[in-house]
C-alpha positions as CSV (number, residue, x, y, z in Angstrom):
1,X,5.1,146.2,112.3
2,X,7.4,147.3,109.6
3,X,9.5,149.2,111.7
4,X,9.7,146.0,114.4
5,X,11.0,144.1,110.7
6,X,13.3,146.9,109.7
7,X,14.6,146.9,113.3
8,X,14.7,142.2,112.8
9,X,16.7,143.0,109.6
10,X,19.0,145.7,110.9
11,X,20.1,143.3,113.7
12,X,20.5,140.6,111.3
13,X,22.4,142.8,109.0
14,X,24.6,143.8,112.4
15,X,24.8,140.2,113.5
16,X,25.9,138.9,109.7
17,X,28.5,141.8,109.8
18,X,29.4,140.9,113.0
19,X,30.1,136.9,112.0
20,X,31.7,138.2,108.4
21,X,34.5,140.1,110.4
22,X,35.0,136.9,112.8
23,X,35.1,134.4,109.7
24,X,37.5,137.1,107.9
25,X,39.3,136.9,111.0
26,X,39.6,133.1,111.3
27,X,40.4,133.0,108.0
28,X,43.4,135.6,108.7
29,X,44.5,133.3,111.4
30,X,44.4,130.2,109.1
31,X,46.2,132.2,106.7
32,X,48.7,132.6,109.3
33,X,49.2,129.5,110.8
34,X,49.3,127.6,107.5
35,X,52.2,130.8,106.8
36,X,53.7,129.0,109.9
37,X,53.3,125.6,108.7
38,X,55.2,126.5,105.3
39,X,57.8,127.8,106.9
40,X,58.2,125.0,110.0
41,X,58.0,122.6,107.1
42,X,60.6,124.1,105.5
43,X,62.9,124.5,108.3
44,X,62.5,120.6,109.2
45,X,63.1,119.3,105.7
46,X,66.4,121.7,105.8
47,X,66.9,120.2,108.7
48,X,66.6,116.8,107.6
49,X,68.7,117.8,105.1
50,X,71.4,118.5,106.8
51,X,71.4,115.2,108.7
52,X,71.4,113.2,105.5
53,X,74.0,115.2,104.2
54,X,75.9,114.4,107.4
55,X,75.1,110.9,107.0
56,X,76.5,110.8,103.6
57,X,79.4,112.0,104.4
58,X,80.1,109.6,107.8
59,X,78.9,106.9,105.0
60,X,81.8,108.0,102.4
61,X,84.1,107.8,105.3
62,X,82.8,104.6,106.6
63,X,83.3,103.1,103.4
64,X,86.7,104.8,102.6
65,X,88.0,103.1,105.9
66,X,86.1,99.7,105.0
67,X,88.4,99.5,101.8
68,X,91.6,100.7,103.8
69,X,90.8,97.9,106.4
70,X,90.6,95.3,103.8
71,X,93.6,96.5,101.9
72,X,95.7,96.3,105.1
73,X,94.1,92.9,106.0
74,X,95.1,91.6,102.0
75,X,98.8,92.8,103.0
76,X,98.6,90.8,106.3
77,X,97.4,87.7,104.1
78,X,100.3,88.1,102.0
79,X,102.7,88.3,104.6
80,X,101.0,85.7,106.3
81,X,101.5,83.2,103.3
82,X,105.0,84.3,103.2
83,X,105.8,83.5,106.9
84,X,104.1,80.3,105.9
85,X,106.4,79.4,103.6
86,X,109.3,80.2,105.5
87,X,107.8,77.8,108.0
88,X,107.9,75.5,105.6
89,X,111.3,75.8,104.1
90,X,112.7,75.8,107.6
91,X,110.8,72.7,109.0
92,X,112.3,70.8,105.7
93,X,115.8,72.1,106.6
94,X,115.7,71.3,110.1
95,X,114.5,67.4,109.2
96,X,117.2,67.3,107.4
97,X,119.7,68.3,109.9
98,X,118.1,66.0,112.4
99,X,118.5,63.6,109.4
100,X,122.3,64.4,109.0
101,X,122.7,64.4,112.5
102,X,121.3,60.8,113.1
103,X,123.3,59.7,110.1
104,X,126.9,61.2,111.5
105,X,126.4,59.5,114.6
106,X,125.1,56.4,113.4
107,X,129.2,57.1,111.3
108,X,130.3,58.1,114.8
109,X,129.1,54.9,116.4
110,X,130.6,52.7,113.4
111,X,134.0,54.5,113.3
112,X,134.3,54.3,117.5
113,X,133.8,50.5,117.2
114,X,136.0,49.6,114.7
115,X,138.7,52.2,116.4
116,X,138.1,49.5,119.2
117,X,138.2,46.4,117.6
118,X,141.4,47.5,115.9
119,X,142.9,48.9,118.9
120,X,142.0,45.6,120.7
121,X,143.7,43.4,118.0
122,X,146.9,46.0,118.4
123,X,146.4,45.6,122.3
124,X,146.4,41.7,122.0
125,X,149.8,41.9,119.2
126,X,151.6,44.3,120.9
127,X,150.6,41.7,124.5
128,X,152.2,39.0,122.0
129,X,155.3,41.2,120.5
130,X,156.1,42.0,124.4
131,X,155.5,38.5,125.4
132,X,158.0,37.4,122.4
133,X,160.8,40.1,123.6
134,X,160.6,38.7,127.4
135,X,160.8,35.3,126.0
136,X,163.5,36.8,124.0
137,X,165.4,38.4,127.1
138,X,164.9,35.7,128.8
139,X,166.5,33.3,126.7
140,X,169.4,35.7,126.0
141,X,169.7,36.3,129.9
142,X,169.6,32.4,130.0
């Protein structure tokens, strides 16, 4: 009997060895793998990194060209106003020449028909001076 329960305890003793080195062994590979973790973990937050450094700088651009857009579209404002006003000004000055216009030939109109009238009354004098100098010749040819 006791040798059958040294021989129980011996395999026992054999059989906790055994699962000691397999735990050790496991715990070695968790060891490992958590090693591997660390460093995976590492290498994706450098890589994320990275990408928002990227990001950052594509932003800075971004806004750099935001402020250069609305500096160039303040400049076309400007000129914009400016062209407006020329509009202006030369909408006022081409009324007036219409203005002026209508006025000389309104003058035009006038002048041309007194020019008439007058040269109708010289028609009709210089009828009655010629009728006077035939009346004339006739009565000295009489």
């Amino acid at each position: 009997p006791l040798q059958g329960l040294a021989e129980q305890l011996a395999a026992l003793r054999s059989e906790s060895e055994a699962r000691m080195a397999d735990l050790l062994g496991a715990a070695e590979a968790r060891a490992s793998a958590g090693g591997g973790i660390n460093e995976q973990l590492t290498s994706s937050t450098e890589g994320f990194q990275v990408e928002i450094d990227s990001m950052h700088q594509e932003q800075q651009a971004l806004q750099s060209r935001l402020q250069q857009l609305q500096a160039e579209r303040q400049e076309v404002l400007k000129k914009l106003q400016a062209l407006d006003e020329e509009i202006a000004v030369a909408t006022s000055a081409y009324q007036a020449s219409t203005q002026r216009e209508r006025q000389v030939r309104a003058s035009q109109k006038r002048v041309a028909g007194e020019l008439k009238r007058e040269l109708s009354i010289e028609e009709v004098e210089a009828k009655k001076v010629g009728d006077r100098q035939r009346l004339l010749m006739e009565a000295t040819a009489a």
